[in-house]
C-alpha positions as YAML, in Angstrom:
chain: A
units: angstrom
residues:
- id: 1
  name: UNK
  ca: [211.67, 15.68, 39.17]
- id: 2
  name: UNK
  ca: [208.86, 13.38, 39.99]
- id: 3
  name: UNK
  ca: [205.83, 13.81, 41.64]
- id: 4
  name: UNK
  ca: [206.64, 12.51, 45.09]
- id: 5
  name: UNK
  ca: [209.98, 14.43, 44.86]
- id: 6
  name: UNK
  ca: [207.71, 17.12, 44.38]
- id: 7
  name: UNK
  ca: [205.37, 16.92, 46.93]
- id: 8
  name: UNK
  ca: [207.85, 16.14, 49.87]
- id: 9
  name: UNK
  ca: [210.16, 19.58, 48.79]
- id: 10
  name: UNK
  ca: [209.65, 21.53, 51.39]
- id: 11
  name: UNK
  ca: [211.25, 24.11, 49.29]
- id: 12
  name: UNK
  ca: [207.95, 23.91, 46.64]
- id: 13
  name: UNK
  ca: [205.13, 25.84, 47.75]
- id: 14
  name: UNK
  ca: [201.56, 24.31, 47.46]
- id: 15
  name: UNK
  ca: [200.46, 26.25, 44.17]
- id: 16
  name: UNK
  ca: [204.23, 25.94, 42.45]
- id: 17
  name: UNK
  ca: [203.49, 22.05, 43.34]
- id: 18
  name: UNK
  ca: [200.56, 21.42, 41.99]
- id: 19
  name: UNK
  ca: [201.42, 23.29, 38.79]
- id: 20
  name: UNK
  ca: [204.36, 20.99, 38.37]
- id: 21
  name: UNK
  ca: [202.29, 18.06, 38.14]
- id: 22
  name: UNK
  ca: [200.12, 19.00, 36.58]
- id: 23
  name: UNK
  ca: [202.37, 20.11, 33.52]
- id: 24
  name: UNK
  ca: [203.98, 16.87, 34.23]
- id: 25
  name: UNK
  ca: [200.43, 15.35, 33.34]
- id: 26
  name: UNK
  ca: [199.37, 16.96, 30.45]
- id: 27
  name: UNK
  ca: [202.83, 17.11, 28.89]
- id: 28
  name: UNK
  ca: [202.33, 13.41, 29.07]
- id: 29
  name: UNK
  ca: [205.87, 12.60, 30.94]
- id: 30
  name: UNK
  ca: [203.98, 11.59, 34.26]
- id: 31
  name: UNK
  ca: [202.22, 7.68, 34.44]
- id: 32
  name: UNK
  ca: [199.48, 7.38, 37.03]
- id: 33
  name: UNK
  ca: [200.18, 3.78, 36.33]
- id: 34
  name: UNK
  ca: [203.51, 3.81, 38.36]
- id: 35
  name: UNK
  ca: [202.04, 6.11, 40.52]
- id: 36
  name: UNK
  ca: [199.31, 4.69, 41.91]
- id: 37
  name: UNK
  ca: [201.16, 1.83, 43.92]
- id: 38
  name: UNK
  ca: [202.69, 4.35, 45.59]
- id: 39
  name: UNK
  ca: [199.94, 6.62, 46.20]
- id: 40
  name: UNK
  ca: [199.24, 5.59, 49.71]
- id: 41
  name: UNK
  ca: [202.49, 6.77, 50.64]
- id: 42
  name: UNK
  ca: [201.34, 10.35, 50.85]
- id: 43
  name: UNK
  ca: [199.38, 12.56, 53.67]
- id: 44
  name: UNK
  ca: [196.53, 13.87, 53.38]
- id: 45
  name: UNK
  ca: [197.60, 17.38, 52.36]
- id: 46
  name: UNK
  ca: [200.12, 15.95, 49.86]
- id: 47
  name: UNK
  ca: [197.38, 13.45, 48.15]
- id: 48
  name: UNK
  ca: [194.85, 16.76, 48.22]
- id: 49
  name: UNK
  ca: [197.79, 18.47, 45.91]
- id: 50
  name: UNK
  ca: [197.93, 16.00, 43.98]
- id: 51
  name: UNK
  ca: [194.12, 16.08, 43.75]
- id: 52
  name: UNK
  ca: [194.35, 19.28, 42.88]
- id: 53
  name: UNK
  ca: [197.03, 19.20, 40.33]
- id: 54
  name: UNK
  ca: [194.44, 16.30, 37.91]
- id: 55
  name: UNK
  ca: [191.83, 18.62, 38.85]
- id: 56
  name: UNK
  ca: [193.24, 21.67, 37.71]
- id: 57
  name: UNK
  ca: [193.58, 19.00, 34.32]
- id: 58
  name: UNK
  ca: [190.79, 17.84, 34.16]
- id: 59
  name: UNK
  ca: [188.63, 21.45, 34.02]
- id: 60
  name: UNK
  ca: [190.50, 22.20, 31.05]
- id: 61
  name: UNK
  ca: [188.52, 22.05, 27.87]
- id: 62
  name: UNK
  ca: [190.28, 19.90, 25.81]
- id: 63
  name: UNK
  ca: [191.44, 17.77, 28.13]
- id: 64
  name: UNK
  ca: [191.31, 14.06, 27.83]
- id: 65
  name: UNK
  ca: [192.72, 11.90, 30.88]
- id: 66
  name: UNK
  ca: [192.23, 8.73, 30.62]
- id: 67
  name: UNK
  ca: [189.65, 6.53, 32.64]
- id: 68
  name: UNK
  ca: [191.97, 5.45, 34.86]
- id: 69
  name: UNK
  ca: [192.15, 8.92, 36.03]
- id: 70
  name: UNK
  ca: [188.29, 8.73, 37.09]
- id: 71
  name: UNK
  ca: [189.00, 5.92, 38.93]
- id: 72
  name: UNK
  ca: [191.88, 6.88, 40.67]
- id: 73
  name: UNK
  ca: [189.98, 10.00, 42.19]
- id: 74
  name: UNK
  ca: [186.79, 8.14, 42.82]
- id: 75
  name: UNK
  ca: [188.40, 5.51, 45.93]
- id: 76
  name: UNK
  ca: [188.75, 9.35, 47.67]
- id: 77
  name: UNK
  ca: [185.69, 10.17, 47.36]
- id: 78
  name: UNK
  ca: [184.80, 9.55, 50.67]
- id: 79
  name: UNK
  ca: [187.97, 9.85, 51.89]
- id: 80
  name: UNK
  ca: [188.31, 11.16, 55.38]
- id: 81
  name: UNK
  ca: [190.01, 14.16, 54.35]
- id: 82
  name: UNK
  ca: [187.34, 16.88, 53.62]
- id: 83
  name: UNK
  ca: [189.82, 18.79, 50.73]
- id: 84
  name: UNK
  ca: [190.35, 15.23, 48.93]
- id: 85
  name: UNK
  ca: [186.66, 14.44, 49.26]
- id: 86
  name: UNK
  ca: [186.08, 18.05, 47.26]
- id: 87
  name: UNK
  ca: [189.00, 17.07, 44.78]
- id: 88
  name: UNK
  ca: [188.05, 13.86, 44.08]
- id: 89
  name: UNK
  ca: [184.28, 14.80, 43.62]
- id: 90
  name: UNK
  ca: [185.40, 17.70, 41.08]
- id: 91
  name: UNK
  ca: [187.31, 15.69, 39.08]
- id: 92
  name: UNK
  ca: [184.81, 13.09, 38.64]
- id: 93
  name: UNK
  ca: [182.22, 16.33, 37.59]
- id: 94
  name: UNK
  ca: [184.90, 17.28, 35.32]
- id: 95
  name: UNK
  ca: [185.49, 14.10, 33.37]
- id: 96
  name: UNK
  ca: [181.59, 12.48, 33.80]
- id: 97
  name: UNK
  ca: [180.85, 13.91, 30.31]
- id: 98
  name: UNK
  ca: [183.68, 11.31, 28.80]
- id: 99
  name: UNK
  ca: [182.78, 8.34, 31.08]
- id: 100
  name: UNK
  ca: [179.20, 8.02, 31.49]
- id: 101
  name: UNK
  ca: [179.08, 4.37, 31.73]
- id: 102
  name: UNK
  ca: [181.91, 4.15, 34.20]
- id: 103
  name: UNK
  ca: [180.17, 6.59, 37.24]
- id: 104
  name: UNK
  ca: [177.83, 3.93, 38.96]
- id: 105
  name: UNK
  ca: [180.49, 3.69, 42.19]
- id: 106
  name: UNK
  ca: [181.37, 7.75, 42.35]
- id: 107
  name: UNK
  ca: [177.74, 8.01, 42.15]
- id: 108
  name: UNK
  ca: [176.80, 6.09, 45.00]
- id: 109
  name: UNK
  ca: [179.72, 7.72, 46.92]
- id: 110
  name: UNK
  ca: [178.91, 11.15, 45.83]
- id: 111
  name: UNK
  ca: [175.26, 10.39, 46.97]
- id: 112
  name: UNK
  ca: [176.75, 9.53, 50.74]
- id: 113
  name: UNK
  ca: [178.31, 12.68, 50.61]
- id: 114
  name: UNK
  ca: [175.11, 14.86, 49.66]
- id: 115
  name: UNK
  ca: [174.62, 14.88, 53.69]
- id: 116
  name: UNK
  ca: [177.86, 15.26, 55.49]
- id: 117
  name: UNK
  ca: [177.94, 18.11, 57.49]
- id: 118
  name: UNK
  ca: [181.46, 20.33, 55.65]
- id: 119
  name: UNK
  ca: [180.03, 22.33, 52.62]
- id: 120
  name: UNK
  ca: [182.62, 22.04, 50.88]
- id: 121
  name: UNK
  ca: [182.21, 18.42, 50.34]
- id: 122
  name: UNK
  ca: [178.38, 18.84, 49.77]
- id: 123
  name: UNK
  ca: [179.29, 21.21, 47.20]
- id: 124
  name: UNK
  ca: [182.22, 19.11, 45.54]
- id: 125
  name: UNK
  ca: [178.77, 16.32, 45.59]
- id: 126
  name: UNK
  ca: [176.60, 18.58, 44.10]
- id: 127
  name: UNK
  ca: [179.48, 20.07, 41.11]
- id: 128
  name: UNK
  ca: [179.42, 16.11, 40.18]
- id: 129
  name: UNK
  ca: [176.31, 15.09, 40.65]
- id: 130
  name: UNK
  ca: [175.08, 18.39, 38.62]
- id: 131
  name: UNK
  ca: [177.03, 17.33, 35.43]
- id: 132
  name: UNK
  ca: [176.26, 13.70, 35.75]
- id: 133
  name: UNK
  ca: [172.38, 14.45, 35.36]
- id: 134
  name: UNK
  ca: [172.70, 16.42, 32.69]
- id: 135
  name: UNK
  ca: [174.44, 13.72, 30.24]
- id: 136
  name: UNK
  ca: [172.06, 11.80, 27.86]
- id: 137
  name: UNK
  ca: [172.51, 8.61, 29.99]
- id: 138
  name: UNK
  ca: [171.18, 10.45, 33.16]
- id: 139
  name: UNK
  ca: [168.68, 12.14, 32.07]
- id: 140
  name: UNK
  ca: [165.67, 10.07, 32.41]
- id: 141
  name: UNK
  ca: [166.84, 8.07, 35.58]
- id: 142
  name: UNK
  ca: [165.89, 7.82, 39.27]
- id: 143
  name: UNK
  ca: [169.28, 10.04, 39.90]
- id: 144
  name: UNK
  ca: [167.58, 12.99, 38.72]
- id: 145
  name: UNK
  ca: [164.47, 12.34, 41.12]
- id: 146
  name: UNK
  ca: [167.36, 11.68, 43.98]
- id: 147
  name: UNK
  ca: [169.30, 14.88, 43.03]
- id: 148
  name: UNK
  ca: [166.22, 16.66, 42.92]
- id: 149
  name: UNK
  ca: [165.03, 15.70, 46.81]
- id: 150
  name: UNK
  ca: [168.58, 16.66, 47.31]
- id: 151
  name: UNK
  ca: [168.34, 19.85, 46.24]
- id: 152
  name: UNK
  ca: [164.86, 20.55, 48.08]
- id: 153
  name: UNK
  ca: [166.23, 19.92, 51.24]
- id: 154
  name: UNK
  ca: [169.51, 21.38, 50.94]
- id: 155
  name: UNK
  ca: [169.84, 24.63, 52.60]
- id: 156
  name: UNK
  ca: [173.32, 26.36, 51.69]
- id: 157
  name: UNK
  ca: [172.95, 28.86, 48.85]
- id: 158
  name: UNK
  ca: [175.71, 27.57, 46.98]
- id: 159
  name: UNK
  ca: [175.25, 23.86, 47.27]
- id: 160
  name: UNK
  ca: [171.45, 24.47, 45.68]
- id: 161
  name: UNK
  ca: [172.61, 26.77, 42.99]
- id: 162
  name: UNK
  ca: [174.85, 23.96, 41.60]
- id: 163
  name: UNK
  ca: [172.20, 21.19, 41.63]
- id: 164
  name: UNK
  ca: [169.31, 24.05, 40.67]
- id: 165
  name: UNK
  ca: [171.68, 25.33, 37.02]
- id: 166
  name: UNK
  ca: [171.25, 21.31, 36.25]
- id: 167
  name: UNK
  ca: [167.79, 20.55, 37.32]
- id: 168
  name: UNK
  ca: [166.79, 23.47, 34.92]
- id: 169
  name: UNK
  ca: [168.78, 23.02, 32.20]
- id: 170
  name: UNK
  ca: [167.47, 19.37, 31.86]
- id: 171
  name: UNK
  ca: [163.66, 20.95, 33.07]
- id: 172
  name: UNK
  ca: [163.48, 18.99, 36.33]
- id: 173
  name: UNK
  ca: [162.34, 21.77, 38.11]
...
């Protein structure tokens, strides 16, 4: 079954869904190649799934998606869609560590996001932006000043713990 077969089965639920691609990723039998001409075909809560699904991939230890991945869910970064914004920015956190020289436009994107009003996009921003800072490349650049104002200002609990676990561990703060 492929992934827009998937995703437009009413008879799949949202979880069952994004499992399925996901398997269909890792097992190597899905091509974001082909897919990505087609991706505009999709709604918003089908293109969040499938968000989801690389996601779900890309937190995995081991895993090793290529960069094509990063820049597929960068362009919905600042998408309108608050749960693709969140996907998009997670996946970039969750593959920064392999790509380090291939962030500079999710970084200025994520940075927009840093002060929208939905916390769940300032926390997808701030899960990113966190792991960014603490690569070797980061380190010692104006982002960690940036992420650090960030941080002071920003007033959600949950938001500041993610920047504050970076800031420390790279003793910014």
């Amino acid at each position: 079954m492929d992934v827009f077969e998937i995703l437009n089965d009413k008879s799949i639920r949202k979880l069952e869904a994004r499992k399925l691609i996901a398997d269909s990723i890792s097992d190597g039998s899905f091509s974001l190649t082909d897919f990505s001409g087609r991706a505009e075909q999709l709604n918003d809560k089908q293109t969040a799934t499938f968000l989801e699904a690389i996601e779900s991939v890309t937190g995995q230890k081991d895993s090793r998606l290529g960069v094509e991945y990063l820049k597929f869910a960068e362009k919905y970064i600042l998408s309108d869609n608050n749960s693709c914004k969140r996907e998009a920015s997670r996946i970039v956190g969750n593959m920064a560590h392999l790509y380090p020289d291939e962030l500079g436009v999710a970084i200025e994107a994520l940075l927009k996001n840093t002060s929208v009003s939905g916390t769940v996009v300032r926390w997808g921003s701030a899960y990113a932006l966190a792991r960014i800072i603490v690569l070797e490349r980061y380190r010692n650049s104006d982002l960690v000043n940036t992420v650090r104002d960030i941080y002071e200002a920003e007033q959600e609990n949950g938001v500041r713990n993610q920047y504050a676990k970076a800031l420390k561990r790279i003793k910014a703060i």
